[in-house]
Every structure is written in structure tokens, then in C-alpha cells.
N, C-alpha and C positions, 0 to 999 in steps of 0.2 A: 504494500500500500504506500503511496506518496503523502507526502506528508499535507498536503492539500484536504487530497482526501481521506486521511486519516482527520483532520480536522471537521469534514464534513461528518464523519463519524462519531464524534464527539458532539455535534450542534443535533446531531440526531438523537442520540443516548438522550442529549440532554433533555430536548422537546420531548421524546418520551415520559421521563421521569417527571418531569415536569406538570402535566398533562394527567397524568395517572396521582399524583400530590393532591392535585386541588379539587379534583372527582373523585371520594373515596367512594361511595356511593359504586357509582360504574365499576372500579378498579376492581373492586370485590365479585363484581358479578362478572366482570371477564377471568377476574385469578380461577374462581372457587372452582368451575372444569378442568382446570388445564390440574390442578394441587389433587381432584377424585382420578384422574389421568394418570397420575406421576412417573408412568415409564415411557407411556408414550411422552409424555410432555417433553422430559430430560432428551427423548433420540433427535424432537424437533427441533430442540436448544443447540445440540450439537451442530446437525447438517444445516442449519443458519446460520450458525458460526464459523462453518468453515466456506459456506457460500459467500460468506459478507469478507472470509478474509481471503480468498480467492479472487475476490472482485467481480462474482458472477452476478447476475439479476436472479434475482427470488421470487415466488409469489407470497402476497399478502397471508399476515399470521397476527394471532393475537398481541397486543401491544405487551403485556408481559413476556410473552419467548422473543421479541424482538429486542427486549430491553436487555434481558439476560442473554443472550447469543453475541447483543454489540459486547456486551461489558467481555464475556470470551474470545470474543475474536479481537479486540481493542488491547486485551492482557497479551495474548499471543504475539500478536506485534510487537509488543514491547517484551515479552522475553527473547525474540528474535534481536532483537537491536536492543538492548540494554542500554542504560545508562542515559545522563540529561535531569532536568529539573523533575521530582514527579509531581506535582502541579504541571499539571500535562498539557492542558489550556484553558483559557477564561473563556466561557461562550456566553454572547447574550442572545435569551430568550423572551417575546413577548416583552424586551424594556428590562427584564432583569439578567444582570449578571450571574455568575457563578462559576467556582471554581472548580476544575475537574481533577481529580487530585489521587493519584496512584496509593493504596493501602500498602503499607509495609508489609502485611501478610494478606492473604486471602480473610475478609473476615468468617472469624469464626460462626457457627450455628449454635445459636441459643434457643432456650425454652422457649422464648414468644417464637420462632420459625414453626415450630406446630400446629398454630394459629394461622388462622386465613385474614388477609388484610393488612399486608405487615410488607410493607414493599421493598425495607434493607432484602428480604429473602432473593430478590431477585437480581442485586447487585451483591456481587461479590468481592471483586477485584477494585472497584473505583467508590469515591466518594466523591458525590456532588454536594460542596458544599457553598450554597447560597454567600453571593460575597456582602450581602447584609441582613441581618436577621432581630425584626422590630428596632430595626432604627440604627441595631450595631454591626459597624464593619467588623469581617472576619478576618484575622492575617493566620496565616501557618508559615511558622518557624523550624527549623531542622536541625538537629540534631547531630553533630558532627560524626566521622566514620566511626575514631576511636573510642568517644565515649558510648558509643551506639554498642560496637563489638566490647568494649566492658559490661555494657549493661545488660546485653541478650547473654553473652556466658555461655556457658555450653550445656546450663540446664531450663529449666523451666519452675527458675520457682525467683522472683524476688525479695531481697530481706530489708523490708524495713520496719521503722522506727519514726515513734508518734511521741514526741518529747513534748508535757507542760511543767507547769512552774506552781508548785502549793509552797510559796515562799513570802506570802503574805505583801508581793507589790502588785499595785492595781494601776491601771491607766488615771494621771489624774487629770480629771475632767478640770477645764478650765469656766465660769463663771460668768465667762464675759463674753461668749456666748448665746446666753439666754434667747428665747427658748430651746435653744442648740446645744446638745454636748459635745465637745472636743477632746480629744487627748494630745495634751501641746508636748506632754512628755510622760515620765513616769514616777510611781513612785519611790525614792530608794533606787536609783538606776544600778549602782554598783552591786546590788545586793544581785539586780536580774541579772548584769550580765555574770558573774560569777554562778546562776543556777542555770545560764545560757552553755557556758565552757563546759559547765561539771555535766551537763546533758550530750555537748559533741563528744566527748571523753568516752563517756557511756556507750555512745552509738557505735563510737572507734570499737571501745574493745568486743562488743556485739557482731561487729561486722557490716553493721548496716549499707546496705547501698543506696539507700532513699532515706530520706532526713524533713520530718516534718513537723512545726512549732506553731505552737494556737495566734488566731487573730488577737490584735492590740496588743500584743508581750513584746514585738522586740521594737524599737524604734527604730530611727534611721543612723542613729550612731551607733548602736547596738551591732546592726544589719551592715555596717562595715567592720566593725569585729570580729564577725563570724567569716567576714569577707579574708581577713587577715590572717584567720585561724586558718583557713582552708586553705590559703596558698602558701603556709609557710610550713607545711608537712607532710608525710605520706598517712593519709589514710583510704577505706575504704568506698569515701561515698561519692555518689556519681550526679544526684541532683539532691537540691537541697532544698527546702520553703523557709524558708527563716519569717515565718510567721506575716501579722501584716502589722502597720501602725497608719497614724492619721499623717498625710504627709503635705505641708503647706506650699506656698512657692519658695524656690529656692533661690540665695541669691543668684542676682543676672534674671530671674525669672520677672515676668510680671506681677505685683503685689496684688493680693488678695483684695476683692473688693463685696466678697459674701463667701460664704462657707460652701458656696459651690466649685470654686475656685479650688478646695481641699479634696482631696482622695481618702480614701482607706484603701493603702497598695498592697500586695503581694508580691513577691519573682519567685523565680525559680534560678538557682546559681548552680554551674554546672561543681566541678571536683576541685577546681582552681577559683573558685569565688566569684568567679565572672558571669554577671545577669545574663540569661536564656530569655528570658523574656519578665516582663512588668505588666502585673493584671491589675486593675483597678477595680471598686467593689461596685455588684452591677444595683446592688439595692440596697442602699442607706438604712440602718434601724429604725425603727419605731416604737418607744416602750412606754407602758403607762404608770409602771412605778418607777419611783428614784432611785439610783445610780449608788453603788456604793465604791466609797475610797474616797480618801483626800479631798476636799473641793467638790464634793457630790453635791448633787441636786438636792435643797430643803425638803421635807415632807408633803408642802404646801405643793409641790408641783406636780401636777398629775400627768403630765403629759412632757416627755422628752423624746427629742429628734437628732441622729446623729447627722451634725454637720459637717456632711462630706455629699458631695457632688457625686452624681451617676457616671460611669465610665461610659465611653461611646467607643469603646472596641473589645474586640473578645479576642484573645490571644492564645493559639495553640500552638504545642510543643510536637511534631513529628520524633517516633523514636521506632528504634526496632523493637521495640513491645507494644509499639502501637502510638495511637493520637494521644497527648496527657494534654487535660482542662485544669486552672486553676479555677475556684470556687470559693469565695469568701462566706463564709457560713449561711445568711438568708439567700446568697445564690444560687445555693443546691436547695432546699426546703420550701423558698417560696409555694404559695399553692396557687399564684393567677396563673391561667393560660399563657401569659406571653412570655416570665421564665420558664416556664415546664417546658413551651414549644421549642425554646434555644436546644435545650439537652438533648431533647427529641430527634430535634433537627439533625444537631451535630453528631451525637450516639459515641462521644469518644469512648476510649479502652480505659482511657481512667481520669478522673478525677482528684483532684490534691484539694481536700477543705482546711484551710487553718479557722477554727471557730472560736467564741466566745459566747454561750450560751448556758444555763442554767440545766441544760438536760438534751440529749440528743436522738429521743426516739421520733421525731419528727426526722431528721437524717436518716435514719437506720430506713424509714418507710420508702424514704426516697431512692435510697440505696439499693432496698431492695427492690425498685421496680426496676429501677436502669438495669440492674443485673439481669434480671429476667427476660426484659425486652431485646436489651442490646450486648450484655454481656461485659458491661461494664463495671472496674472493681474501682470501689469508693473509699476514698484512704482521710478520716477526720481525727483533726486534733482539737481537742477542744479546751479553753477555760473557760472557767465560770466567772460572773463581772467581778465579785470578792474576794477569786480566789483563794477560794474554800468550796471543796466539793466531795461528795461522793466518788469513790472508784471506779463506779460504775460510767459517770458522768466523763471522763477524760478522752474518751474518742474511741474509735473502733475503727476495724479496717472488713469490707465486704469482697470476697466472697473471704472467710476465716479458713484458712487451712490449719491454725495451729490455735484452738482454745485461750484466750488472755492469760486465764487464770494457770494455764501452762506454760508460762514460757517464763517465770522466775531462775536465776536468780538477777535481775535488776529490778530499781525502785519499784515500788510499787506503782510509784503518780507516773511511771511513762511504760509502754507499751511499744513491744517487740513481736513482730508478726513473718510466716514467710507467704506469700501470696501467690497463688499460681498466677503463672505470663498468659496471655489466650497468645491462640496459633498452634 
């Protein structure tokens, strides 16, 4: 195939999928024969597929075998010629963009593929992902060879570690704000970054290769610490979250002229400290009790909002274990439609939540539908605003291969897991 036409093959795939998105109704009553079929369907899938990459003329077939036969013969091409961006092309459809974008692995078959109406089942090889979704642009990031070949290994399990802090410092809100909460800094910094060190320490002698610390614990001075710590030794990890904090304009930046101006960020730092990418949090708190720590909100105040501005991009990591999402704690959990549809949409392999919340079975529900649907493994760190919590309440990692309550001897306030890779 030339590369023209392989392009036209991609603007095809895409109107398909496209088409079949916004008509669930239809898509269902064209899938449901072709799924009570399943042998004949697959021999269709095939001799399409090798029709479309032979460059012969076909006759008309239902829009599911067409969709699935491009994404095979589209893959086949590209195992024939390897190599190049896999963001493979941007097609616009109908006025929208989207990005066509090569999966690391074939994705894998989860529980929802049993299920009729489920339209990842038909794409295997590519991910169409929408280059804006409710408002936010999508970027995808890559993942370099060597930390890639670190990280896949030569088994199928990875080991990480969900580090918080019951060390009695809390974000302290600042007052002058009103009706706004802020965390301009913390409290007792010295105190966190010493249970920051004594936590990578931990992870080193555990082996961790994944390293993640709850929303509002590290600052920005903190989060070059950790930057310092990583590149000034050998250890084990490959990416890291060093938590999220409130982050203002920086000098050289433009001065703040409302709390919109502020973030609640997150990154990811690969082995050497160096940011993979910067997520900003996609939905602001909203709580109706007062805030505890230093500077907390009076009794009198029934209504507090955290002042920080919505992100306006979503930022994903490509790796050889797949797409990874960062997720600021009400990013994963929200229950409106139009975060649920992001996740939906995108379906990555994993998710990294750094949280701050008083209880995390709202996560775990979340967690486990992505798992079921998409096969996505949900990795939450959590603190609670006082810093003071239940065991139970420190975070979890979905799908568990290895019981919490088994994986002693470390702290007890931080949690060691191994997690199967999908593929």
C-alpha cells in the first residue's frame, strides 16, 4: 500500500468508527448477527483484510467487519515496514479531528468483550483517539526505548508502591482566599520532606518500579527534591508521581489575577527526575465542611471551593505496558457524564491517582468498572485532609495480585503491590 493510500485507509477506519460512536442504537443491531455468527464473522474479517491489503475491490459488508479487517490489514502494513511515529495520522472527520495512534500491544480482551455493544471489541490494533474530548485537547507522549525495555522486563508483573504520609503535616490553606481554599505551602515542610526521602528509601529497598504519593503532600520545592534524589543515585524506579500541590504563576510567568490562574499539578518523572509529562487537575473540589490544618476554614463556613482552575488538556504517557492516564483524585470518581465519557473514550491501560480524600470506595467502584470494561489497572494513593486515617483508607491498586494485608514487612501507612502488565 502507498502511503496515500494507506492514508485513505485511515480516513476510512476512521468514518467508520466514527459513525458507528454516535449511532449506538444501529451499531448494536448491525454487531448482534455478525457476534451469534462468530466463525463465520472472524473468516469475513480475515478475507477483507487481506483484500483491503492487496489493494483488490471488495463487495459491501457490514460496517463492523469492515472496521475490524481495516484495523488488520492497517496493522499488517505496519508490521511489514516497521518503525516511524505511531501516531500514525491525524484524520479529520465531519469537522473533527482525531488521532490514529498505533497500540503498543494488540489490546487485550476483557470481561465487557462478552457483551454486545462494546465497539473497542472491534478495534484491536489502533486507537482512535479524539484530539479533543469536552473541551480538552489530547497530547500523547512516548516513552523512550530504554526506559520502555526497563519497564516491560522480561516478565509480566509490575512492582509498585503507593507511598502517604500519617506524619501529622497538612496542606495549609491560606485565608485570603475566601471563599476559596488554597495550599500556598505546607505545614512543617521539613518534617514532609524527611517522610518524602524515608518513603523513596522504602520503595528502593522494595524494588519498586512505579512510585506513587497522594494529592496536596509534596509541593513544588518538595517535587525538586525528589527530582535530586532520583538523579543523584542508582535505584530501581522507572516513573514516579510525586504527588500533586496547588501551583501558582511562576516567576517570568504572568501574575495571578483569580484562582483560576492556579492549578492543582501532577507529573510523572521518569528514573533520572526529568518530567514525562504535567497533568493538571480536570475538576476543582467542592466541600461543604471545613478544612482541617493550620489556617482552616472557621466552623461558620459551610461551603468551601478549591481555588484552582480546570486544566484544558489531558496528557498521556505511551509505554510498553500500555497508554498510562494521570488522574487527580475527583478525576477518576466524578459521576457526571462528561468525566466518565473522557475515560470511556480514552480506555487507557492505566491510570496513576495521587488522592486526598477521607475514604476511597467511590475509586475502588470506578476502578472497578474500567477494569471490567477496558481492562484497565487503577493505581490510588490516597491522604486524608488531617492526615489521620484508617488503613484501610491509604489507597489500593486494581486488578490486586498480591492481598495488602500480605505484603508486610514495610510501614504499614504505605502499600506494596505486584500488578499484572495486560498483553
Amino acid at each position: 500500500m502507498t502511503s496515500a493510500r494507506t492514508k485513505q485507509l485511515f480516513e476510512r477506519m476512521v468514518t467508520i468508527w466514527q459513525a458507528l460512536w454516535l449511532d449506538h442504537p444501529t451499531f448494536q443491531n448491525e454487531e448482534r448477527p455478525l457476534r451469534a455468527q462468530w466463525e463465520d464473522t472472524k473468516g469475513r474479517i480475515t478475507a477483507l483484510a487481506k483484500e483491503i491489503y492487496d489493494n483488490q475491490n471488495s463487495a459491501p459488508c457490514p460496517r463492523p467487519v469492515e472496521l475490524a479487517a481495516l484495523d488488520k490489514a492497517l496493522y499488517q502494513e505496519h508490521m511489514t515496514n516497521p518503525g516511524g511515529d505511531r501516531i500514525c495520522s491525524d484524520v479529520t472527520v465531519n469537522g473533527q479531528k482525531f488521532h490514529v495512534y498505533l497500540r503498543s500491544f494488540p489490546r487485550p480482551f476483557s470481561l465487557h468483550d462478552t457483551q454486545s455493544g462494546h465497539l473497542a471489541f472491534w478495534l484491536r490494533h489502533y486507537r482512535i483517539v479524539p484530539a479533543s474530548i469536552r473541551g480538552y485537547s489530547v497530547d500523547i507522549k512516548f516513552l523512550d526505548s530504554t526506559s520502555n525495555k526497563k519497564l516491560r522486563g522480561e516478565g509480566k508483573i509490575a512492582r509498585v508502591y503507593l507511598g502517604t504520609f500519617p506524619d501529622g503535616c497538612t496542606p495549609d490553606w491560606s485565608e485570603k482566599h475566601k471563599p476559596y481554599y488554597v495550599a500556598d505551602k505546607i505545614t512543617n515542610p521539613d518534617r514532609r520532606l524527611g517522610s518524602i526521602l524515608q518513603a523513596l528509601e522504602e520503595a528502593e529497598q522494595q524494588g519498586a518500579q512505579v512510585v506513587l504519593f497522594p494529592e496536596l503532600t509534596v509541593t513544588v520545592a518538595h517535587r525538586q527534591e525528589i527530582c535530586r534524589w532520583l538523579n543523584g543515585r542508582e535505584h530501581p524506579f522507572l516513573l514516579v508521581v510525586p504527588g500533586s500541590f496547588h501551583k501558582g504563576a511562576l516567576p517570568g510567568e504572568k501574575a495571578q489575577s483569580s484562582c483560576n490562574d492556579r492549578r492543582n499539578q501532577s507529573c510523572i518523572l521518569n528514573s533520572a527526575g526529568v518530567p514525562l509529562l504535567e497533568q493538571d487537575k480536570l475538576v476543582p473540589l467542592f466541600v461543604r465542611n471545613r478544612l482541617e490544618g493550620n489556617n482552616s476554614s472557621s466552623t461558620e463556613d459551610k461551603r468551601c471551593f478549591e481555588g484552582v482552575g480546570s486544566a484544558e488538556k489531558i496528557h498521556l504517557l505511551d509505554t510498553d505496558i500500555g497508554l498510562i492516564a494521570l488522574a487527580i483524585c475527583r478525576d477518576l470518581l466524578q459521576e457526571s457524564s462528561p468525566i466518565t465519557d473522557i475515560w470511556e473514550s480514552l480506555a487507557p491501560d492505566w491510570i496513576l491517582v495521587p488522592s486526598m480524600s477521607e475514604g476511597v470506595s467511590g475509586h475502588q467502584l470506578t476502578a472497578e468498572r474500567l477494569f471490567r470494561m477496558y481492562g484497565t489497572r487503577v493505581l490510588v494513593a490516597n491522604q486524608c485532609l488531617a492526615g489521620k486515617f484508617e488503613k484501610a483508607s491509604h489507597g489500593f491498586v486494581s486488578p490486586l495480585r498480591i492481598p495488602l494485608g500480605e505484603i508486610l514487612p514495610i510501614a504499614p501507612h504505605n502499600r506494596l503491590a505486584n500488578v499484572s502488565i495486560p498483553g
